[in-house]
C-alpha positions as CSV (number, residue, x, y, z in Angstrom):
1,X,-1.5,7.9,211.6
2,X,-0.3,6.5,208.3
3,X,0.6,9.0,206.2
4,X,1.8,6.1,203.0
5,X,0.4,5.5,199.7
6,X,-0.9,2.2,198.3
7,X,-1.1,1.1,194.6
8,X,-0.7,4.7,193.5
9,X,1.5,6.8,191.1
10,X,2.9,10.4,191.8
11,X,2.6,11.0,187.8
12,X,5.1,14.2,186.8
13,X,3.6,17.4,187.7
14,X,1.7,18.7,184.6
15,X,4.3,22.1,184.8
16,X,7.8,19.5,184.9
17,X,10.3,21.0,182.9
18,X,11.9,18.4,181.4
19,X,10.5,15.7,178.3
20,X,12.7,12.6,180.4
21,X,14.0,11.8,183.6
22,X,17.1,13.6,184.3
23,X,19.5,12.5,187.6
24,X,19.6,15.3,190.2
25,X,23.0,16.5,191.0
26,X,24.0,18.4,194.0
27,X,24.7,21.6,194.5
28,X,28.0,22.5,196.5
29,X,28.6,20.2,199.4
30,X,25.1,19.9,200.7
31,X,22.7,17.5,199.2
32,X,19.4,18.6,198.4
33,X,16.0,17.0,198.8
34,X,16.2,15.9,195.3
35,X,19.5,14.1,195.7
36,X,18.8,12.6,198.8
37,X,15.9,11.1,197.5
38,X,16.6,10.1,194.2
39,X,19.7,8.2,196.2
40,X,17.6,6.3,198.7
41,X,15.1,5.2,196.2
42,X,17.5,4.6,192.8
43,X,19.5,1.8,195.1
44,X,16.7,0.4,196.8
45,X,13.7,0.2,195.0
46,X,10.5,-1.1,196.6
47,X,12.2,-0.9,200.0
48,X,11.2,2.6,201.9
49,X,7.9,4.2,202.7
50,X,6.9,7.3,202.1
51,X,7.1,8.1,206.0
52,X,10.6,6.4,205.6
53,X,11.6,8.9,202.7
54,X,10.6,12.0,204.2
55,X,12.2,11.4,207.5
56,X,15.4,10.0,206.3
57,X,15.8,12.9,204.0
58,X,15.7,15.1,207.0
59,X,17.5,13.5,208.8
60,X,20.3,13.3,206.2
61,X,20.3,16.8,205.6
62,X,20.4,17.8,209.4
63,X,23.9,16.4,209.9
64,X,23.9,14.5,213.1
65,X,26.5,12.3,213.2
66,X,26.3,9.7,215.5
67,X,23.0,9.2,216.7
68,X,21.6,6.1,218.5
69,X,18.9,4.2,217.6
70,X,16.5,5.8,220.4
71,X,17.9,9.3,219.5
72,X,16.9,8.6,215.8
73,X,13.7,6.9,216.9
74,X,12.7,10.2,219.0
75,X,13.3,12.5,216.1
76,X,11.4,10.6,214.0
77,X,8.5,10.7,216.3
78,X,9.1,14.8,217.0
79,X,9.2,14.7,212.8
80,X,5.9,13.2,212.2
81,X,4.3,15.3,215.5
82,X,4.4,18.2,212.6
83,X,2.6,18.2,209.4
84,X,4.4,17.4,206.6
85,X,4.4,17.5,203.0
86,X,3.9,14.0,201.2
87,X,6.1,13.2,198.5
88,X,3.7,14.7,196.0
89,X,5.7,18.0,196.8
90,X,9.2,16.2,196.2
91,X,11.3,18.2,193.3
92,X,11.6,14.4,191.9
93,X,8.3,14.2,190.0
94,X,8.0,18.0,190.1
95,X,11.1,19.5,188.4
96,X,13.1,15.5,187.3
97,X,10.7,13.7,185.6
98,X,10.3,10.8,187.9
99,X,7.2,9.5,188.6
100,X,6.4,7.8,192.4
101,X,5.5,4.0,192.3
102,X,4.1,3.1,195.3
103,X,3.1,-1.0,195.9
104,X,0.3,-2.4,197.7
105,X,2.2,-2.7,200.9
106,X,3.1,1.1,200.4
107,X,6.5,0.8,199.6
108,X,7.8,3.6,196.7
109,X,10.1,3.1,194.1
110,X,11.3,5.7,191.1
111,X,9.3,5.1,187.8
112,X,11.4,7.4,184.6
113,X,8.2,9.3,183.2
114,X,9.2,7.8,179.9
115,X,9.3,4.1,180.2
116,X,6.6,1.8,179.7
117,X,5.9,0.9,183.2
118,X,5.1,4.5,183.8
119,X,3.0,4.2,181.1
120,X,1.7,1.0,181.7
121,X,0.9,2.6,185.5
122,X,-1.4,5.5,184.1
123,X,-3.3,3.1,182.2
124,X,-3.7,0.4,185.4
125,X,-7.6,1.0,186.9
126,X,-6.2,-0.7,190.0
127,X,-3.8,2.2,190.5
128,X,-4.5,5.5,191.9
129,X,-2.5,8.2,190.3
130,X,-2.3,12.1,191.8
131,X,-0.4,14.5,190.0
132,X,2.9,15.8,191.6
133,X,1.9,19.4,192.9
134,X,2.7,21.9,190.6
135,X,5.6,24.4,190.7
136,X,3.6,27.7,189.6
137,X,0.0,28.6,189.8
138,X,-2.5,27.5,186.2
């Protein structure tokens, strides 16, 4: 089962709290969701899936040093045997003003809610854009 995007934009949740993007910073010594994946996608843009996204933030936050690649290819599997949330429920479009760029081969990169691209992305007929689930009920 795929669970990726294609040509689509996560546009900010219509509740975001912020005006621009803002850079999550951790709290304490564990990362949080919104570090983790603000790190994977800032320094590799157009490189991870959503499906790689979701699990390697897991994963990161698990600590589990030393796995093998089997081991990490079994979790992954046990991962995606549960529902998960898509990336439409990540705290980056929701709370840090970055929208989701996903290309036609379903790769996702981070799109600042005010750049051009962003806007030039809303306005694109050949892109699908959801909003980013909201934080609070209307």
């Amino acid at each position: 089962m795929d669970l990726n995007y294609y040509r689509t934009l996560i546009a900010v949740a219509d509740d975001c709290p912020v005006t621009e993007s803002v850079v999550p910073e951790a709290r304490g010594a564990k990362q949080t969701i919104a570090t983790v994946q603000y790190e994977l996608l800032a320094g590799e843009p157009y490189v991870h899936t959503q499906e790689d996204v979701l699990f390697e933030t897991w994963l990161r936050r698990q600590d589990l040093p030393g796995l093998s690649e089997q081991e990490i290819a079994r979790l992954r599997d046990e991962f995606f045997g549960r529902s998960q949330a898509c990336l439409r429920a990540s705290p980056l479009p929701k709370k840090y003003g970055w929208g989701l760029a996903f290309d036609d081969k379903g790769r996702v990169a981070l799109c600042p809610m005010e750049s051009k691209e962003y806007q030039d992305l809303l306005a694109d007929d050949g892109v699908t854009v959801l909003k980013a689930l909201r934080s609070r009920r209307a």
